[in-house]
C-alpha positions in Angstrom: -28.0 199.3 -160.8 -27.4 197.2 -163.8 -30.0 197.2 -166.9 -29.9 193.7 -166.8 -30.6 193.3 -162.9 -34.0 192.5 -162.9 -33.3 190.0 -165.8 -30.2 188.5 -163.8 -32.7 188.4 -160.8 -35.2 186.3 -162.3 -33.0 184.1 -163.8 -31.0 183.4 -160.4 -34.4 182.9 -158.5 -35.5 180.3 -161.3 -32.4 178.2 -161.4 -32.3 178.5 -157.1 -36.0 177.0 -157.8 -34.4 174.1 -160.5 -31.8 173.4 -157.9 -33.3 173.8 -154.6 -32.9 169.7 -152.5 -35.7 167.8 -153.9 -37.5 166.4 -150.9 -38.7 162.8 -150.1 -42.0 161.5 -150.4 -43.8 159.2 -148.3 -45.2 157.1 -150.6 -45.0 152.9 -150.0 -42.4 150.8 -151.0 -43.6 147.9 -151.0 -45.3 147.0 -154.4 -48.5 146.3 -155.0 -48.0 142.6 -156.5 -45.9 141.7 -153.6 -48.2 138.9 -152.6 -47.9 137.7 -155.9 -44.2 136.9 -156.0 -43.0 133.0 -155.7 -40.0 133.7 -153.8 -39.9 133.2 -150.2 -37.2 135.9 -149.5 -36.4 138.6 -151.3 -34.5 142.0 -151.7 -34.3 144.8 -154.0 -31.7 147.7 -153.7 -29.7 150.3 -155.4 -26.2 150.6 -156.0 -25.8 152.0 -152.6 -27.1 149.1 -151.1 -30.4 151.3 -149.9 -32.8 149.3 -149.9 -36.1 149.5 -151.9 -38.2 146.4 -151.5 -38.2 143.7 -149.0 -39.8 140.7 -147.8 -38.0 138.1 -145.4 -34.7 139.5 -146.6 -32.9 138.5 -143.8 -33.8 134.9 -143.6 -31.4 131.9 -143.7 -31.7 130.3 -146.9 -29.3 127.8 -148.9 -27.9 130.1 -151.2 -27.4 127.3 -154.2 -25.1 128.5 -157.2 -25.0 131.9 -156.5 -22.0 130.5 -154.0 -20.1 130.0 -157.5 -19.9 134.6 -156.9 -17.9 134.0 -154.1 -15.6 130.8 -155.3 -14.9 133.4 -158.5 -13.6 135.9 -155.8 -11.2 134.3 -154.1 -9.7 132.4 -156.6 -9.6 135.9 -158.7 -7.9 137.4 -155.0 -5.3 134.2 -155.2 -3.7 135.9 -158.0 -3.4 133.0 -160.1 -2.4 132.8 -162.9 -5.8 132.6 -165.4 -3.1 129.9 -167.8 -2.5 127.4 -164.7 -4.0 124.0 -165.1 -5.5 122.2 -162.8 -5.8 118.7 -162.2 -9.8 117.4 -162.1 -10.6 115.6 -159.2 -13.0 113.2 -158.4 -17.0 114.2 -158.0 -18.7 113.4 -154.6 -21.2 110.4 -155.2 -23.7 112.0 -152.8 -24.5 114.4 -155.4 -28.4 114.8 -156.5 -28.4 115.9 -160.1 -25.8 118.2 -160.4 -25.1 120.8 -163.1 -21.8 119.2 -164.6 -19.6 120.2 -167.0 -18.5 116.7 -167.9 -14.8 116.6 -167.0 -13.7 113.6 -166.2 -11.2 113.0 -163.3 -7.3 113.1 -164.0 -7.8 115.3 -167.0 -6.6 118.5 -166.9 -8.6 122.3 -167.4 -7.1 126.3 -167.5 -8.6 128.3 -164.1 -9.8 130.6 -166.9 -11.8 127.8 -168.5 -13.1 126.6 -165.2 -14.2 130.2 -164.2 -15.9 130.9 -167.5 -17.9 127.5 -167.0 -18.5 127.9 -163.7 -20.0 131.3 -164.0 -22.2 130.9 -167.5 -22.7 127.6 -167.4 -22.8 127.0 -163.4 -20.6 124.0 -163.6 -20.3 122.0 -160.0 -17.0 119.7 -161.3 -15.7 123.3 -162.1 -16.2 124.9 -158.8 -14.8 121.7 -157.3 -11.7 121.9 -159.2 -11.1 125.8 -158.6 -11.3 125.0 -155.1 -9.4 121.7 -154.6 -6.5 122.9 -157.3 -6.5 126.1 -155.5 -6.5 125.3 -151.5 -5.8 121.7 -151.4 -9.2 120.8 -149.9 -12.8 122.1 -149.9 -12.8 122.4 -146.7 -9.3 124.9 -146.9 -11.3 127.0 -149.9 -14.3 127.1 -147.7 -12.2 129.0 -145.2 -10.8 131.2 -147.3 -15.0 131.5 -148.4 -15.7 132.5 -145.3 -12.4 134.9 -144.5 -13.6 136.8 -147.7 -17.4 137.3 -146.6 -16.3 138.9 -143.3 -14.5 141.1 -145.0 -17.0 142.6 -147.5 -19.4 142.9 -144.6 -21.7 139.5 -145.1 -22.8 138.8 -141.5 -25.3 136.2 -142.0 -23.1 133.3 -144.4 -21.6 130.3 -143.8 -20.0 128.7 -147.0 -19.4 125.0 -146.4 -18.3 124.1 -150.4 -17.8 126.5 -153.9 -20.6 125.3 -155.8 -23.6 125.6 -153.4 -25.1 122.0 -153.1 -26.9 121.3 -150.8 -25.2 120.9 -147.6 -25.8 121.4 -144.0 -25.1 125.0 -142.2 -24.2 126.4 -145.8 -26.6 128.9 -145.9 -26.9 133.1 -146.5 -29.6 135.4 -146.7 -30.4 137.8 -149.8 -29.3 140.8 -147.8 -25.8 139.4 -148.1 -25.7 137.5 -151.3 -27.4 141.0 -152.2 -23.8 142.6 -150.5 -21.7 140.2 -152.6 -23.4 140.8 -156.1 -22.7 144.3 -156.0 -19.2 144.1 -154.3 -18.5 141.3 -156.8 -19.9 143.9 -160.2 -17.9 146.9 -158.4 -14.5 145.2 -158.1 -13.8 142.0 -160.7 -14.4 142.9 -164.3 -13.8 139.2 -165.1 -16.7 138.3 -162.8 -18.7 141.3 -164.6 -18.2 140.9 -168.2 -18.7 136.9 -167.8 -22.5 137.0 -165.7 -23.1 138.8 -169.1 -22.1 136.1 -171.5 -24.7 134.3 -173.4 -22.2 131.5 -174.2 -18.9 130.3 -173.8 -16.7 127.5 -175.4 -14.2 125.6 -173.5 -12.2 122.3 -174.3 -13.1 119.5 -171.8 -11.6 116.4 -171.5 -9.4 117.4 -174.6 -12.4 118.6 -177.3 -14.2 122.1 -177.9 -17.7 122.2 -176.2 -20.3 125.0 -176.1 -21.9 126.2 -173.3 -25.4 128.3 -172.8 -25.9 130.3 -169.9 -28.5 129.7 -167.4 -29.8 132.9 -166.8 -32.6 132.7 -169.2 -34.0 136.6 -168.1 -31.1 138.0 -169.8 -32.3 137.6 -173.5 -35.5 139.0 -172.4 -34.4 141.9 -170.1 -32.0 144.1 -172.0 -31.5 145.9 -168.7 -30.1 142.9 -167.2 -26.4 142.9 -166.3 -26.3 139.5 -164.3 -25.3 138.3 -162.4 -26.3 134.3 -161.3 -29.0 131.1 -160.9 -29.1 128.8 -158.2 -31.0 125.9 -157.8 -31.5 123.1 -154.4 -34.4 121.4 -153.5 -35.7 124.3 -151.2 -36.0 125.9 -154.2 -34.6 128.1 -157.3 -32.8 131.6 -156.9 -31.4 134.1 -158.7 -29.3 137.2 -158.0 -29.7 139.8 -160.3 -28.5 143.4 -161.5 -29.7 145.8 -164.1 -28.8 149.0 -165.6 -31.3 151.5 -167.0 -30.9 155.2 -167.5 -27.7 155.8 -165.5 -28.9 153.6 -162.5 -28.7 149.9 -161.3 -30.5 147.7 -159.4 -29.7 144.4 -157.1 -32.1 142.0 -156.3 -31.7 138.5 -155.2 -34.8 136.3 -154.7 -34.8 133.1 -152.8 -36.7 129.9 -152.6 -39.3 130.0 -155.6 -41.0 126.9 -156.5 -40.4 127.1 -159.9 -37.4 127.9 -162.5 -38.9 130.8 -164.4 -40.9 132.1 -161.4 -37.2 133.5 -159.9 -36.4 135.4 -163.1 -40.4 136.2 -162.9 -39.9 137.6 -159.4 -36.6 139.7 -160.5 -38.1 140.9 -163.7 -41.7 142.5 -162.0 -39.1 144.0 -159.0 -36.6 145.8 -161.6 -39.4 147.2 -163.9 -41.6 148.5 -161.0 -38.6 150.1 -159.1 -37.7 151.8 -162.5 -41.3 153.0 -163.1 -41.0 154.5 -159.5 -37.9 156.9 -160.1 -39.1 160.3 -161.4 -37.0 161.8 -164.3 -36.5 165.5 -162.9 -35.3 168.3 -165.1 -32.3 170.7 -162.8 -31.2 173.1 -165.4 -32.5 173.6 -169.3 -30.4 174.7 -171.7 -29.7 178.7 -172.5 -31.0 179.3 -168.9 -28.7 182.0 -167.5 -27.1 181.3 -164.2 -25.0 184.7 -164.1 -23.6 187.4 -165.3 -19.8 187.9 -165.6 -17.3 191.1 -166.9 -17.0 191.1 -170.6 -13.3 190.3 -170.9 -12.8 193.0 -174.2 -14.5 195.6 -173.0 -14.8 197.3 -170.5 -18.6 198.1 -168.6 -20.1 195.2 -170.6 -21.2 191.9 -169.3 -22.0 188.1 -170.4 -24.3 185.4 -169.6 -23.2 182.5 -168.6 -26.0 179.5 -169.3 -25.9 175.8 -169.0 -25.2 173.8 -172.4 -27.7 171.6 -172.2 -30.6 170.4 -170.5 -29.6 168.4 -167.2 -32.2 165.8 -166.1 -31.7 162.8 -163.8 -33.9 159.8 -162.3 -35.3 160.4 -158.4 -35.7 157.5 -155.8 -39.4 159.4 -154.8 -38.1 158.0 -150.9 -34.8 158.7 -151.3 -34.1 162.2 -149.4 -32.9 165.5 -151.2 -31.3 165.7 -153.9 -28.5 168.0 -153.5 -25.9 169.3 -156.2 -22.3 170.9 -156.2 -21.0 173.3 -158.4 -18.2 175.0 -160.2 -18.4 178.4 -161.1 -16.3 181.3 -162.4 -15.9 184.0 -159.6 -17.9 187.1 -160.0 -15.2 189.4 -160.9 -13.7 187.2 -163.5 -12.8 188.6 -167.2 -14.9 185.9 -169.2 -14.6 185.3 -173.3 -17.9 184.6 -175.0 -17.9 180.4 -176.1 -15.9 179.5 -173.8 -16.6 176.7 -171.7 -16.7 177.8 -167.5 -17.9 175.7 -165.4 -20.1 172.9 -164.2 -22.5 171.2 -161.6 -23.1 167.5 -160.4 -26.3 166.6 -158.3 -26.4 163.6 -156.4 -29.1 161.5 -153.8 -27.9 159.6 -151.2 -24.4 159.5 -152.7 -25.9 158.3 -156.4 -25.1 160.9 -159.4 -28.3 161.7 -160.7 -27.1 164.2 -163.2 -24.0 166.4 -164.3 -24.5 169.3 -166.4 -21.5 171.9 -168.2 -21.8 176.0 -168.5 -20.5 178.4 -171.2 -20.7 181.8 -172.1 -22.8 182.7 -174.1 -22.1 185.3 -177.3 -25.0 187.9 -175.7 -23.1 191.1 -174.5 -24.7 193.4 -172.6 -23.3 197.3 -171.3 -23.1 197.2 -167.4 
């Protein structure tokens, strides 16, 4: 028996202790000021699309501007060219105070000037532009709308036009605008970095004009990575996303009464799920994992130890937390500094934490 046996043995049971599957709690999801929130549906998830908070989620609803997601996808999928210009064509007169960018019809605009207005600014003549200069028609884009929510697994939507006025059977439910907001973050950097933009400046009609976003949570909510408003009659919406300490959030909200109350209703969900995941530590730094053959002499043995201490955020619902790891093989020669391994631990297919292991300069005789 080694001299350093019941030392190895203590430190393998306490790092089997650090990395045993972290079980799931039972405690409620639903929060406490859930009563409280304006929206009439709503839906809060991770990045996985598990889903943490819900009320009416699956409820038909007019999804308003947040249809200006999906009109960004498929003109992005087109393949385009971001330098065409399109040709403005005329507004429908049946619109009820619409969110215009002021282009007047006959003049011309870049698809990436119409995309960057449609998205910060939630320009309607833009949307209407992208989708007439693209498929000919509305009714043609809507199609292609449509073809493109089957595909990323929206069940529940039927687009009708690419801005999101109000019109009859175009409706969706936050569990899918929920499913397009994250595929939309996941797969179109354009989309991304834009739902993030404070302002943009476009020329319309042939001069320079500014244009403030309208999410107004996002100078409030550092955490907030997007992604868009919507507003009808039935009410004001607002899909959202935030990032905080290595994981994000979707939430979309539907049918508030009142602007603010949406980003209200967003801002209370985000901050109480992220109150609710546990930081847990896995591994602290200089704790030995094992002991391997000194590689200048023989009968003597090194430590190996983790770098650093490895700690990572816990859904308290969301099953084990399990890890995999790379480790030198027992009988290999290993030089002291020298960098030998590592270990990743994940929940429900999220990466919680990642963690690195050296050897350390202790040398000890077999």
């Amino acid at each position: 028996m080694r001299r350093s046996a019941p030392f190895l043995m203590a430190a393998l049971t306490a790092v089997a202790l650090f990395l045993a599957p972290v079980p799931a709690h039972a405690d409620a999801v639903t929060p406490s000021f859930a009563d409280d929130l304006e929206a009439q549906s709503w839906l809060l998830t991770d990045s996985r699309g598990r889903v943490l908070a819900s009320a009416n989620a699956d409820k038909s609803m007019e999804p308003a501007s947040t249809t200006k997601i999906m009109t960004a996808m498929v003109v992005l999928d087109s393949g385009v060219s971001m330098d065409t210009a399109y040709t403005v064509p005329e507004m429908p007169s049946d619109w009820e105070n619409p969110q215009l960018a002021g282009y007047e019809a006959g003049t011309t605009a870049t698809v990436r000037d119409l995309l960057e207005v449609m998205l910060v600014y939630s320009a309607n003549d833009a949307a209407q532009t992208l989708a007439v200069g693209l498929a000919g028609s509305i009714d043609a884009f809507a199609d292609l709308m449509n073809q493109k929510a089957h595909e990323i697994g929206m069940t529940a939507t039927t687009f009708k036009n690419p801005s999101g006025m109000e019109e009859a059977g175009h409706t969706s439910t936050a569990t899918d605008l929920v499913t397009m907001g994250r595929y939309a973050l996941d797969n179109y950097p354009f989309i991304a970095r834009m739902v993030r933009t404070h302002e943009v400046t476009v020329p319309v009609n042939g001069v320079d004009k500014a244009f403030e976003s309208t999410d107004a949570l996002m100078p409030v909510y550092p955490a907030l990575i997007g992604i868009k408003t919507g507003a009808v009659s039935a009410g004001y919406a607002f899909l959202g996303a935030a990032r905080s300490d290595g994981v994000t959030l979707y939430s979309c909200v539907l049918g508030c009464p009142t602007p603010w109350g949406r980003f209200q209703d967003t801002l209370d969900l985000m901050q109480w799920a992220y109150a609710r995941y546990a930081s847990l530590t896995f591994a602290k730094e200089g704790q030995v994992l094992g002991w391997r053959p000194f590689a200048f002499r023989f009968g003597y043995m090194v430590p190996v130890v983790w770098d650093q201490t490895v700690s990572g955020p816990v859904w308290p619902d969301g099953g084990a937390t399990t890890y995999s790891r790379v480790v030198p093989a027992s009988d290999q020669l290993m030089v002291p500094g020298e960098q030998c391994g590592a270990s990743l631990w994940t929940q429900d297919g999220r990466t919680v934490a990642a963690g690195s292991l050296s050897v350390a300069r202790a040398v000890v005789r077999a």
